[in-house]
Residue frames as qw, qx, qy, qz and C-alpha x, y, z in Angstrom:
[[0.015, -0.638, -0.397, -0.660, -45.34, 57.65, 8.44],
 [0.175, -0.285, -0.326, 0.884, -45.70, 60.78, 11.30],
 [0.069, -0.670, -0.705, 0.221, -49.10, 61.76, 11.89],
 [0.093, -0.851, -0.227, 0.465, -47.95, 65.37, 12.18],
 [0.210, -0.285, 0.508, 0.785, -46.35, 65.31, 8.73],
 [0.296, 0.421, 0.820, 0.248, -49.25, 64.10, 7.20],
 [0.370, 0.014, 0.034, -0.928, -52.33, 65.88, 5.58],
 [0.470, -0.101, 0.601, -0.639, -55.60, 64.92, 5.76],
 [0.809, 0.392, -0.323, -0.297, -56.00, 63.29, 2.24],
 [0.203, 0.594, -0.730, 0.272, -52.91, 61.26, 3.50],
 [0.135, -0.068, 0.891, -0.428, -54.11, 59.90, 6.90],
 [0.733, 0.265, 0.315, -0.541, -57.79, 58.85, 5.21],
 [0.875, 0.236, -0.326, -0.268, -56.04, 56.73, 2.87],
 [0.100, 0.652, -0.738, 0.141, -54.30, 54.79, 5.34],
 [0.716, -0.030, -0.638, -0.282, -54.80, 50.82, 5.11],
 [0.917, -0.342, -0.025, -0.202, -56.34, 48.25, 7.51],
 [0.814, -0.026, -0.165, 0.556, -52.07, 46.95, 7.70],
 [0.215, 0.555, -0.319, 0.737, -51.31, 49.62, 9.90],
 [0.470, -0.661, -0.494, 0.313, -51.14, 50.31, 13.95],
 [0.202, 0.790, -0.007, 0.578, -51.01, 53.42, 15.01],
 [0.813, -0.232, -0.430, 0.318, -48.67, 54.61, 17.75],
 [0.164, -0.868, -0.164, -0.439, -48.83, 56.96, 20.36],
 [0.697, -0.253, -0.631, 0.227, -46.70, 57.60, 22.92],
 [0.447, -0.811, -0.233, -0.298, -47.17, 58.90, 26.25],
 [0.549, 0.453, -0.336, 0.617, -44.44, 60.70, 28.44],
 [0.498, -0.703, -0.406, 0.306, -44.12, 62.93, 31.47],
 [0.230, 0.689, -0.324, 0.606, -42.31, 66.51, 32.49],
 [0.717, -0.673, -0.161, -0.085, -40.96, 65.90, 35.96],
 [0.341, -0.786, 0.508, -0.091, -37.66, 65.85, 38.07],
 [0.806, 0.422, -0.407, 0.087, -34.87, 63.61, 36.95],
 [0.812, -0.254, -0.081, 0.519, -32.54, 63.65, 39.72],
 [0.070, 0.904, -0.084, -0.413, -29.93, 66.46, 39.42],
 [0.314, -0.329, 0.653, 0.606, -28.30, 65.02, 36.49],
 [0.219, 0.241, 0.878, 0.352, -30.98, 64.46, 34.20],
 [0.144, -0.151, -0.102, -0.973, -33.72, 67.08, 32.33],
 [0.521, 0.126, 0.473, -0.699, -37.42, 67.24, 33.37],
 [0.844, 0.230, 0.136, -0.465, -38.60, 66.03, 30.32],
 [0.109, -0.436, 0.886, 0.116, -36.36, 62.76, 30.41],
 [0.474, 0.166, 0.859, -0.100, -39.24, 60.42, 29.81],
 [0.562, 0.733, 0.246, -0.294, -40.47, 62.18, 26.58],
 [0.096, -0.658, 0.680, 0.309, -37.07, 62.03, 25.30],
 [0.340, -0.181, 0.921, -0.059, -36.80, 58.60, 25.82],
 [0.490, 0.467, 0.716, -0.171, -40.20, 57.22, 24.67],
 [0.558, 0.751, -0.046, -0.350, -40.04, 59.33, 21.61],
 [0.166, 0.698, -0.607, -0.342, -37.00, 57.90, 20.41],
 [0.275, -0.094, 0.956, -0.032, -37.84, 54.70, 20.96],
 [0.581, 0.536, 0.555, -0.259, -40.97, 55.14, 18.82],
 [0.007, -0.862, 0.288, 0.417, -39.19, 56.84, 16.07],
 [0.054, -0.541, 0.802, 0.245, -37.15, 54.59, 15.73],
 [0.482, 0.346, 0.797, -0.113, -40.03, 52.03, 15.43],
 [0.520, 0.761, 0.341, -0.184, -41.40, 53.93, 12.70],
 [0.112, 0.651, -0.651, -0.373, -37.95, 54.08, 10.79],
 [0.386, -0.080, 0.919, 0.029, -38.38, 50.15, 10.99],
 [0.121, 0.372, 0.810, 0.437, -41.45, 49.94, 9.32],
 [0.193, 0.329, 0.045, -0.923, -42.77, 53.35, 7.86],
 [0.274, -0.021, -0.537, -0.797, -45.49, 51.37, 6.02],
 [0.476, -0.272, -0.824, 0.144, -47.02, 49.58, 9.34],
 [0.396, -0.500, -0.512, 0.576, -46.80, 52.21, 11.75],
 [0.147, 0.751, 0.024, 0.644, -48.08, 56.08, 11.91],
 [0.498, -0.151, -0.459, 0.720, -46.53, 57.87, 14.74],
 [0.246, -0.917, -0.287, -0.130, -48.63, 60.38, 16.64],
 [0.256, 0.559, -0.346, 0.709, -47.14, 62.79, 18.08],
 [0.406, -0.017, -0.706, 0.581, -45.56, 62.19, 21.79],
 [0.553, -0.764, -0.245, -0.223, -48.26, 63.30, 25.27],
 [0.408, 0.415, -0.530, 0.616, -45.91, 65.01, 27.20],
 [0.378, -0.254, 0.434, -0.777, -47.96, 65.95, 30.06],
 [0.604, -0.203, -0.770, -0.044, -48.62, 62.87, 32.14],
 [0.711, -0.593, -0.067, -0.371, -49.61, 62.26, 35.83],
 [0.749, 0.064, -0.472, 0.460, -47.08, 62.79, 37.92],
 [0.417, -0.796, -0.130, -0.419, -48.27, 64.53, 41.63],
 [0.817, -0.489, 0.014, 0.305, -45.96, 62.42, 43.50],
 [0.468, 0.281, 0.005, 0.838, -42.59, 64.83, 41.51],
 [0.248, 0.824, 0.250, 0.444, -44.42, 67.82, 42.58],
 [0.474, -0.846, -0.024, 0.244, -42.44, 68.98, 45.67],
 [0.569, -0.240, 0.367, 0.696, -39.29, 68.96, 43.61],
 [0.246, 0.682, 0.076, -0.684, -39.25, 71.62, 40.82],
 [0.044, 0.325, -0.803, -0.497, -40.06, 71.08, 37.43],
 [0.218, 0.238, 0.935, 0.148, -43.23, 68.80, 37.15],
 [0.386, 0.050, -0.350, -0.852, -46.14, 69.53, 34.93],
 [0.042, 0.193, 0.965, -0.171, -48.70, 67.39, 35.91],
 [0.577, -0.201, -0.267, -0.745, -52.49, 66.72, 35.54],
 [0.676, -0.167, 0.378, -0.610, -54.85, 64.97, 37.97],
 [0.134, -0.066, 0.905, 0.398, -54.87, 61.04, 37.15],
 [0.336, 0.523, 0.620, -0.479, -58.66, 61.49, 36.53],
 [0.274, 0.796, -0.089, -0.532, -57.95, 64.15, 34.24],
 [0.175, -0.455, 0.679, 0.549, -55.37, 62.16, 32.72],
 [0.588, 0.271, 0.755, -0.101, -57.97, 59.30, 32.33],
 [0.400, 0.706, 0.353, -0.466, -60.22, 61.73, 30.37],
 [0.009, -0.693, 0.558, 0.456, -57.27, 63.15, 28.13],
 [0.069, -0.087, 0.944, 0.311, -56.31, 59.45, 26.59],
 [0.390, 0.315, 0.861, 0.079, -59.91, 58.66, 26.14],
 [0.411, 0.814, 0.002, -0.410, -61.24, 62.04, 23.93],
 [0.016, 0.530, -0.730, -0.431, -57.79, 61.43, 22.20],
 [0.294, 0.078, 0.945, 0.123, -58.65, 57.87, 21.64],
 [0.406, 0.566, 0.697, -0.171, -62.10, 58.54, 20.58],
 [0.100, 0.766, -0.318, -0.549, -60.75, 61.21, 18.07],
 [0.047, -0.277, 0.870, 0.406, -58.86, 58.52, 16.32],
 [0.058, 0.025, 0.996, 0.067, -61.72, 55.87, 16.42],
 [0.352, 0.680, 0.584, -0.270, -64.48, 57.87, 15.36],
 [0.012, 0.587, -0.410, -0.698, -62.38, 59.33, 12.27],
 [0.941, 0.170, 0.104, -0.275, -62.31, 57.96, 9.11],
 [0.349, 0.550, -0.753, -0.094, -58.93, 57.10, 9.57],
 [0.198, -0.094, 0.940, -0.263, -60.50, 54.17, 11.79],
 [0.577, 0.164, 0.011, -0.800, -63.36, 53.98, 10.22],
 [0.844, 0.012, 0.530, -0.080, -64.75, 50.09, 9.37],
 [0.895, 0.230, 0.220, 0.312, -62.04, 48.47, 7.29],
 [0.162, 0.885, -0.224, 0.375, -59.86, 50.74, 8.11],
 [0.321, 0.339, -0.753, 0.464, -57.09, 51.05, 10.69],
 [0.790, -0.427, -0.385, -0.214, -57.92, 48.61, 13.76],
 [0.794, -0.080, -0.337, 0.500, -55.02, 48.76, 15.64],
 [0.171, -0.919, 0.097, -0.343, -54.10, 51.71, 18.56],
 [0.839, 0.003, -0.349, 0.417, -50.90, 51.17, 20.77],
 [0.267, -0.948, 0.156, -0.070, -50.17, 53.60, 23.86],
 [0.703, 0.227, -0.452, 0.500, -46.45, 53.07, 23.83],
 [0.295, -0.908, -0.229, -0.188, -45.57, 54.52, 27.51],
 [0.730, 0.474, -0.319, 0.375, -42.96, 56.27, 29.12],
 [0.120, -0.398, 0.488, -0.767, -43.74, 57.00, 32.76],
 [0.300, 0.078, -0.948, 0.074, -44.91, 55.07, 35.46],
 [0.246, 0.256, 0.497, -0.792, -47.64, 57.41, 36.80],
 [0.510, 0.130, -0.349, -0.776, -49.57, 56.95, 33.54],
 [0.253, 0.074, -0.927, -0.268, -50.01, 53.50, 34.21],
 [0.042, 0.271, 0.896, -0.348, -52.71, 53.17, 36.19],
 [0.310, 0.636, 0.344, -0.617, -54.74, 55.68, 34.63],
 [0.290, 0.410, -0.659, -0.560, -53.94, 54.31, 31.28],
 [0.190, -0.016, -0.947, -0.258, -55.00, 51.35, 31.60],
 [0.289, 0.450, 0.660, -0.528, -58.35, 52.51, 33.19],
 [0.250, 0.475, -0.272, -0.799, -58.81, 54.61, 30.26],
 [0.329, 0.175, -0.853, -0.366, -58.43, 51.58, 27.69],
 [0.084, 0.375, 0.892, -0.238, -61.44, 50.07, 30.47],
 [0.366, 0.580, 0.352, -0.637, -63.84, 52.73, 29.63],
 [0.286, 0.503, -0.521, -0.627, -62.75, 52.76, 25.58],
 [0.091, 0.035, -0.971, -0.220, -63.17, 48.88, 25.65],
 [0.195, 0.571, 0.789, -0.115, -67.03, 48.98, 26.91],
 [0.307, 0.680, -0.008, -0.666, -67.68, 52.49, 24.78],
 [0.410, 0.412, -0.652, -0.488, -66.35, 51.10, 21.30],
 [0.316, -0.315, 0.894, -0.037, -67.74, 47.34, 22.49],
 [0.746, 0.507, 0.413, -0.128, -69.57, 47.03, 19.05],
 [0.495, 0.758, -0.411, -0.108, -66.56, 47.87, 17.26],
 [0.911, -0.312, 0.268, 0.031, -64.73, 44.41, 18.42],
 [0.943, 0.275, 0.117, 0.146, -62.88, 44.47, 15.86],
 [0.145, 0.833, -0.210, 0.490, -60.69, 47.50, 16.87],
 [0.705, -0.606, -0.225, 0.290, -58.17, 46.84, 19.70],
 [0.001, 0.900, -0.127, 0.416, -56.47, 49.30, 21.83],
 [0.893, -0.225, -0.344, 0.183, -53.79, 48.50, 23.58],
 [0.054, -0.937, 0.263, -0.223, -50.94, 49.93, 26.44],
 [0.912, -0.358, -0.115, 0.166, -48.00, 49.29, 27.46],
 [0.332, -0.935, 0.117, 0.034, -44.91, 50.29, 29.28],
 [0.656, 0.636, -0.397, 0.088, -41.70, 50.17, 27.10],
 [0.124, 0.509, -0.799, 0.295, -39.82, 48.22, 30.10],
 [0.669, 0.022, 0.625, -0.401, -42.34, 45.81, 31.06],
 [0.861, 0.475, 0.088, -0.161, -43.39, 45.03, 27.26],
 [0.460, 0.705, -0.499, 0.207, -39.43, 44.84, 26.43],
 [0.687, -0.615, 0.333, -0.199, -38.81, 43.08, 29.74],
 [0.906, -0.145, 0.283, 0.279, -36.73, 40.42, 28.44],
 [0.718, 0.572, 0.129, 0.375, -34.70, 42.94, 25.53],
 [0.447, -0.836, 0.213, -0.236, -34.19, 44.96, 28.39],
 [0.954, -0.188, 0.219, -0.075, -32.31, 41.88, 29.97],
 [0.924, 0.282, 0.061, 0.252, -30.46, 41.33, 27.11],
 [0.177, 0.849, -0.177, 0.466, -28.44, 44.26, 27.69],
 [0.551, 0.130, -0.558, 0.606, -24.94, 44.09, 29.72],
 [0.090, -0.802, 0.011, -0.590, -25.90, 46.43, 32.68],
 [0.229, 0.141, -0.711, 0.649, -24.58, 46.87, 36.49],
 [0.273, -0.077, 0.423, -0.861, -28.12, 47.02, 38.00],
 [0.214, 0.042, 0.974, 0.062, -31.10, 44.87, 37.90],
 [0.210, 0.750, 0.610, -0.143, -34.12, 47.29, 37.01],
 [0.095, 0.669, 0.320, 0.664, -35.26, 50.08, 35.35],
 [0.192, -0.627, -0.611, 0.444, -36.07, 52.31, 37.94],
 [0.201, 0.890, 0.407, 0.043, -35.96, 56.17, 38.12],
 [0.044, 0.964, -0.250, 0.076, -33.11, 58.37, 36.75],
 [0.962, -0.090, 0.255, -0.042, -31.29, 55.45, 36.91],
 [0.574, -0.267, 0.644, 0.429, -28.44, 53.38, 35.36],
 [0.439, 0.443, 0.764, 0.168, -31.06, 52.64, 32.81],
 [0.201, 0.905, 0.373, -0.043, -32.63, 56.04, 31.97],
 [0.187, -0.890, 0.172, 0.380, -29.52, 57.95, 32.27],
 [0.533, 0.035, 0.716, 0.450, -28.00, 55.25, 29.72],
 [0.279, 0.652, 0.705, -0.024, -30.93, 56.00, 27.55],
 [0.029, 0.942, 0.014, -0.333, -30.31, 59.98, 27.67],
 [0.301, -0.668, 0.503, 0.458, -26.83, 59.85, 27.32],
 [0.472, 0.053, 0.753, 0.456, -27.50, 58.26, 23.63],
 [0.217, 0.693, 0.608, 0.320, -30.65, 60.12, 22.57],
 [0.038, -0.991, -0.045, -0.123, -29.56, 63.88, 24.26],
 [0.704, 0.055, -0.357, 0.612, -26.07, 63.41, 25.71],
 [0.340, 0.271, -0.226, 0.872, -25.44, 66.73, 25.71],
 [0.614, -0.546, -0.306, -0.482, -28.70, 66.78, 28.15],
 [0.915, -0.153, -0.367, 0.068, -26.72, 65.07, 30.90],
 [0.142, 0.795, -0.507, 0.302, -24.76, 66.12, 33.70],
 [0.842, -0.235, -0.477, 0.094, -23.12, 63.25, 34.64],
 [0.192, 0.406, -0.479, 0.754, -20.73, 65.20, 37.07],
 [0.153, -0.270, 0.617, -0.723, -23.86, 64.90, 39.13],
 [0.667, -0.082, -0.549, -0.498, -25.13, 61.52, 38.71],
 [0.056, 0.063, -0.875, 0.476, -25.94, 60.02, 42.19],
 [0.589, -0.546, -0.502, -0.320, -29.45, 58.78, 43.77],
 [0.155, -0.420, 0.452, -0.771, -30.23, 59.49, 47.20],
 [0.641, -0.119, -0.713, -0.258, -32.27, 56.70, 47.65],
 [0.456, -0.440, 0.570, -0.523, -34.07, 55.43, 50.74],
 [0.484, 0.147, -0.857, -0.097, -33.69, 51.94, 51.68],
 [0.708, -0.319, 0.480, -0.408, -35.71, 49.88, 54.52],
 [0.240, 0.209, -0.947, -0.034, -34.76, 46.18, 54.81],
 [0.075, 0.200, 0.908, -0.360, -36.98, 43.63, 56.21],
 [0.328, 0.366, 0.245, -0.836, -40.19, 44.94, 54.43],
 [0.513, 0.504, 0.686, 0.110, -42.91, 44.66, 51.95],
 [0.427, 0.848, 0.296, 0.102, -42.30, 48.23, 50.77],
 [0.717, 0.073, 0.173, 0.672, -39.58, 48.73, 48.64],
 [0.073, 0.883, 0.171, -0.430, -39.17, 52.43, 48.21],
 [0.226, -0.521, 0.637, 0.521, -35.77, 52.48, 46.22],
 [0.611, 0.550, -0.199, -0.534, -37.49, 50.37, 43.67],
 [0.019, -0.533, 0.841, 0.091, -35.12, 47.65, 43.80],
 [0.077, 0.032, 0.994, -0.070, -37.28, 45.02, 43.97],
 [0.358, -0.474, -0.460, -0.660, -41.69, 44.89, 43.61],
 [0.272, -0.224, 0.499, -0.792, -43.39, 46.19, 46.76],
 [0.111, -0.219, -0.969, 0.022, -46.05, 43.89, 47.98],
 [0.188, -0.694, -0.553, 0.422, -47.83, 46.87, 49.33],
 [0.258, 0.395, 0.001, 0.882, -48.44, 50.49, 48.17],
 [0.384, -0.527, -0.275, 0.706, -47.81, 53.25, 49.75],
 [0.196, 0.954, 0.061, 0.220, -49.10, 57.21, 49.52],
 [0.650, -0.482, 0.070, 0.584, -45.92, 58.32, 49.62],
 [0.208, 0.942, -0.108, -0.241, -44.37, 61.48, 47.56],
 [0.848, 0.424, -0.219, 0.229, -41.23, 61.00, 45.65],
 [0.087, 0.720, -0.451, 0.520, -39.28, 63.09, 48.01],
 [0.579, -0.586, 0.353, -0.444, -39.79, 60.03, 50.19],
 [0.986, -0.108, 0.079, 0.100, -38.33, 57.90, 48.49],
 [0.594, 0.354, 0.089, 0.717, -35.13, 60.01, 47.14],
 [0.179, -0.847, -0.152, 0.478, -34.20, 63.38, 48.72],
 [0.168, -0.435, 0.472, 0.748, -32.38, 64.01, 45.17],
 [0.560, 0.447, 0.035, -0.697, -34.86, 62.94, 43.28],
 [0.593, 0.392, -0.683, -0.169, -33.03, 59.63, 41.24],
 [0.858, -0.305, 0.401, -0.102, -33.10, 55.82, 42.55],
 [0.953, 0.143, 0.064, 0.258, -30.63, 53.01, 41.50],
 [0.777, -0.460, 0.073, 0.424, -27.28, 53.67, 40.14],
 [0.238, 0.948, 0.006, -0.212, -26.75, 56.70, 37.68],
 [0.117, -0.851, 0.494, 0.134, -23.44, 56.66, 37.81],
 [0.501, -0.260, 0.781, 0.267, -22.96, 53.82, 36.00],
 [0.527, 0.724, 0.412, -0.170, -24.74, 54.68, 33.41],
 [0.271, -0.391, 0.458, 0.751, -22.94, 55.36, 29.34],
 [0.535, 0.496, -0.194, -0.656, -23.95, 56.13, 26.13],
 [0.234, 0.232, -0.867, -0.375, -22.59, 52.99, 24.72],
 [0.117, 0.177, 0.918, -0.336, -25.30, 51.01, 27.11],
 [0.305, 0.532, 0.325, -0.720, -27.65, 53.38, 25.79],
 [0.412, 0.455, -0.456, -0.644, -27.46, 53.02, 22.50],
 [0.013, -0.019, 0.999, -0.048, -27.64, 48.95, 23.51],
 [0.222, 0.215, 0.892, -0.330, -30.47, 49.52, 25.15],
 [0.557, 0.445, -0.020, -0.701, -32.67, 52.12, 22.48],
 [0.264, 0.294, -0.829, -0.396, -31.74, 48.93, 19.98],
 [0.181, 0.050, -0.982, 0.037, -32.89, 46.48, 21.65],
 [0.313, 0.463, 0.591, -0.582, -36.14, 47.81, 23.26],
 [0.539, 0.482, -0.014, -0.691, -37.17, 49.35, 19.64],
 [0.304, 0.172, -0.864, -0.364, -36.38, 46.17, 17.76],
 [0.165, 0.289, 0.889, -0.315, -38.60, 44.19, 20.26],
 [0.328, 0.552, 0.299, -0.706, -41.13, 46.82, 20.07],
 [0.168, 0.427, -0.555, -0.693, -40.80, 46.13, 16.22],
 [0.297, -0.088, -0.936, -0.169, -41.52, 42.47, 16.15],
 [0.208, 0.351, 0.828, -0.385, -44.41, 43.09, 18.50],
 [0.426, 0.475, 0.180, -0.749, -46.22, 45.61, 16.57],
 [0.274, 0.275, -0.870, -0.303, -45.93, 42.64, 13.51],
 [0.308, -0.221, -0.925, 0.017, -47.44, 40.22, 15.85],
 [0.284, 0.370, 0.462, -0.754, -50.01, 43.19, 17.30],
 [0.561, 0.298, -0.311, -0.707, -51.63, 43.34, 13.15],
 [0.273, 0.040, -0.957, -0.087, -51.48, 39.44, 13.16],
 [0.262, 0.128, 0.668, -0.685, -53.78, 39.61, 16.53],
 [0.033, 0.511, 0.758, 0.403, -57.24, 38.32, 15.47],
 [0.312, -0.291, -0.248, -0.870, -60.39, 40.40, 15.81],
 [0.193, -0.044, 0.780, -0.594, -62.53, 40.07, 18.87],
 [0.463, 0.067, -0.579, -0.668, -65.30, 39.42, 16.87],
 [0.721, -0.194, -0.633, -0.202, -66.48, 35.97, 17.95],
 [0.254, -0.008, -0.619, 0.743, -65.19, 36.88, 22.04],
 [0.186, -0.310, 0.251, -0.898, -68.54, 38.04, 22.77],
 [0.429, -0.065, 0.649, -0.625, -70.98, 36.64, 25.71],
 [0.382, -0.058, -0.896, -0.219, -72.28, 33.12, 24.68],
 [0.591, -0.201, -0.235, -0.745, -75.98, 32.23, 25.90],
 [0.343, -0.019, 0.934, -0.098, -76.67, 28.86, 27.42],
 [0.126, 0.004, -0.830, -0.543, -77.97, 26.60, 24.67]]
């Protein structure tokens, strides 16, 4: 079910066996082979396609393109908002849903930020800190985020590929296009520019987890704007990998409605 097909008699009679699922995107610089808004692509199809799986579990919101991404902005093309701002953004949204009466008590309990950029993450998951001590007399409602290559980390994996990460504009992402936009793609000018330092705690290139972060702009870590290996990137890998990340993403959002109810999780007294 799609949120933005619905009417409003519709989404008030939707049942306590459902999660709803939002995901969250970016407009920014791809590299030069790849469009700005490559991570709303991406993360929409991969929810989509969740909600083809099970259209009687899941309502699909419509996709947050505009994420927090300041570090793209020297390169043309990013749309960005403040991560502050984003904060704010996810939690009105959130508090929209969970003060409707599609969430209303015995109603839907279940929220899922599905995400598709890596600047949201830190200001996503503050967000979901301020929602968890605002709604903490509604225990029984959980809200959860997560980042469709971390929470897929092993279906990811499972997939043949010539690189070892996800990174940005990538093997991975450009795989990813080339199934859900092809004709989005110029692979004629898939390369990364990538900077590398050896001997370090901070990985710029992505290739590995930094031990350390760094303010650093993207243009410092890529003077084209793409990291890893693009150019190995195909549709056929792509079409592996949209399978395998939205099946996962299936079987979790199964074992997200299973999840008990925080209910009985709350601060115990001494006897």
């Amino acid at each position: 079910m799609r949120w933005s097909d619905s009417t409003w008699p519709e989404l008030e009679r939707i049942g306590a066996e459902t999660v709803l699922l939002w995901p969250l995107a970016s407009c920014e610089q791809h590299g030069h082979h790849l469009p700005v808004m490559t991570d709303t692509y991406i993360v929409t199809a991969i929810a989509e396609q969740v909600e083809v799986n099970l259209p009687a579990k899941v309502v699909l919101l419509p996709t947050l393109w505009l994420g927090a991404s300041h570090h793209h902005r020297s390169f043309p093309g990013a749309l960005s908002v403040p991560e502050v701002f984003y904060i704010e953004m996810l939690r009105h949204v959130i508090e929209c849903l969970l003060e409707s009466p599609v969430c209303a008590p015995g109603k839907v309990k279940r929220v899922f930020l599905l995400n598709g950029h890596g600047g949201n993450i830190y200001p996503g998951q503050t967000a979901l800190g301020e929602i968890a001590w605002r709604y903490r007399h509604r225990p029984e409602v959980i809200v959860a985020f997560g980042s469709y290559w971390i929470t897929c980390a092993e279906a990811i994996r499972s997939v043949e590929m010539e690189t070892p990460v996800l990174t940005h504009a990538c093997e991975y992402e450009t795989s990813l296009m080339l199934a859900v936009g092809g004709e989005l793609v110029r692979m004629d000018r898939a390369k990364a520019e990538a900077v590398h330092w050896d001997h370090t705690r901070f990985t710029p290139d992505a290739s590995r987890p930094s031990k350390v972060a760094v303010a650093a702009p993207f243009h410092a870590r890529s003077a084209n704007g793409a990291l890893g290996n693009p150019e190995f990137a195909t549709e056929e890998k792509g079409r592996g990998l949209l399978r395998a990340i939205s099946d996962d993403l299936t079987e979790f959002v199964d074992e997200f409605l299973a999840w008990p109810d925080l209910a009985d999780r709350r601060p115990r007294r001494p006897a």
